[in-house]
C-alpha positions as CSV (number, residue, x, y, z in Angstrom):
1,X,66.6,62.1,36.7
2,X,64.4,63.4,34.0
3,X,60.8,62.3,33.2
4,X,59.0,61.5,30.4
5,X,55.7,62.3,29.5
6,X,53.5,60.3,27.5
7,X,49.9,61.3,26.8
8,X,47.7,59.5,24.1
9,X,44.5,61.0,22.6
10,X,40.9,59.8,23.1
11,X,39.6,58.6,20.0
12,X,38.4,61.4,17.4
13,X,39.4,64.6,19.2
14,X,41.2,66.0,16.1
15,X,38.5,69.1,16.8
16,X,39.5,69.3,19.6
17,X,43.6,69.0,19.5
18,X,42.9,71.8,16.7
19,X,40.6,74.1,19.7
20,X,43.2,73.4,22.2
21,X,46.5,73.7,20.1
22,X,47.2,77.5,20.6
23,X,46.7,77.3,24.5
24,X,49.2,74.2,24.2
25,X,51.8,75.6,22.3
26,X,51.3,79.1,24.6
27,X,51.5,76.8,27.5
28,X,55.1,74.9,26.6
29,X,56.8,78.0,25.0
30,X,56.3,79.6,28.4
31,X,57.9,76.4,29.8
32,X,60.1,75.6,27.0
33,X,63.6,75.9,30.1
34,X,62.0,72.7,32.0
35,X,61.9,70.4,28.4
36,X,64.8,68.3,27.2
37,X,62.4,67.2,23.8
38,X,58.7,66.9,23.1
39,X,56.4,66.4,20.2
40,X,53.7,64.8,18.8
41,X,53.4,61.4,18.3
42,X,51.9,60.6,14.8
43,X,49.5,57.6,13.4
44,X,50.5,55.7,10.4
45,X,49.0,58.6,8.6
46,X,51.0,60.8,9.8
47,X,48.5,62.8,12.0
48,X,48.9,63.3,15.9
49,X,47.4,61.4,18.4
50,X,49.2,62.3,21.9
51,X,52.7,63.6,22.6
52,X,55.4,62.7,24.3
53,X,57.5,65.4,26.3
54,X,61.0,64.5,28.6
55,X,60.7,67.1,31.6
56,X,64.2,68.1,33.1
57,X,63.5,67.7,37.1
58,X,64.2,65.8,39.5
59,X,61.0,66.4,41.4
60,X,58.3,63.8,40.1
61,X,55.4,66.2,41.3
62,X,56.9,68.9,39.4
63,X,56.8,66.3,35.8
64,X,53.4,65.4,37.5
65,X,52.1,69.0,37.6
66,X,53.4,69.7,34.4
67,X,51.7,67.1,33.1
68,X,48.1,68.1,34.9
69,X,48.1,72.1,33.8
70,X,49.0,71.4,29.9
71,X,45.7,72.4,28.3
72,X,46.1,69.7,26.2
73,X,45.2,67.7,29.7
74,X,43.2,70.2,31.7
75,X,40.9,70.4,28.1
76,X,40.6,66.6,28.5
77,X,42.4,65.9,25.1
78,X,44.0,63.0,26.4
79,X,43.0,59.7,26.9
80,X,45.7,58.4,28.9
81,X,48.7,60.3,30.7
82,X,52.0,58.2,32.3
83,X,54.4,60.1,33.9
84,X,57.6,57.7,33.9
85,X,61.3,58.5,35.0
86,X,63.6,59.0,32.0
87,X,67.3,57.7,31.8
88,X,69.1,59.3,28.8
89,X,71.2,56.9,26.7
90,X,71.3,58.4,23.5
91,X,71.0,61.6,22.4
92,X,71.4,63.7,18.8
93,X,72.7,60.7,17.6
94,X,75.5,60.1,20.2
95,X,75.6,57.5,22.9
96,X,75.9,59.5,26.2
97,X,76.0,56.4,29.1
């Protein structure tokens, strides 16, 4: 079963998302086989303030780790990070269960 990944911002760290960004995107481009989806999530505005990434494993300390070592995380970006199991229901605009 896949896991989700949902990490929120602490307040005001658009510096930092911005400092951290490159490492990020380095960091899931090199992990980009292990993602079913992921993206920011956006205010009202339109501007991000966390992600949310679906992690295909089986293995919660796999989603776990891959969770930890995003630099996103390790650069202490985030305010809050769950790590929940994912069931699939819909996808690409088709109903899969």
């Amino acid at each position: 079963m896949p896991f989700a990944i949902i990490a929120l911002d602490k307040p005001n760290a658009q510096a930092l998302r911005a400092a951290l960004k490159p490492a990020h995107l380095d960091y899931l481009t090199a992990r980009q086989h292990m993602m079913l989806a992921g993206g920011a999530l956006l205010d009202a505005d339109g501007q991000p303030i966390g992600g949310l990434i679906v992690v295909d494993t089986d293995d919660p300390q796999a989603a776990r780790a891959f969770a930890s070592e995003d630099p996103f995380n390790s650069g202490q970006l985030f305010a809050s990070v769950e790590v929940m199991p994912w069931r699939q229901a819909f996808f690409d605009k088709k109903r899969t269960r």
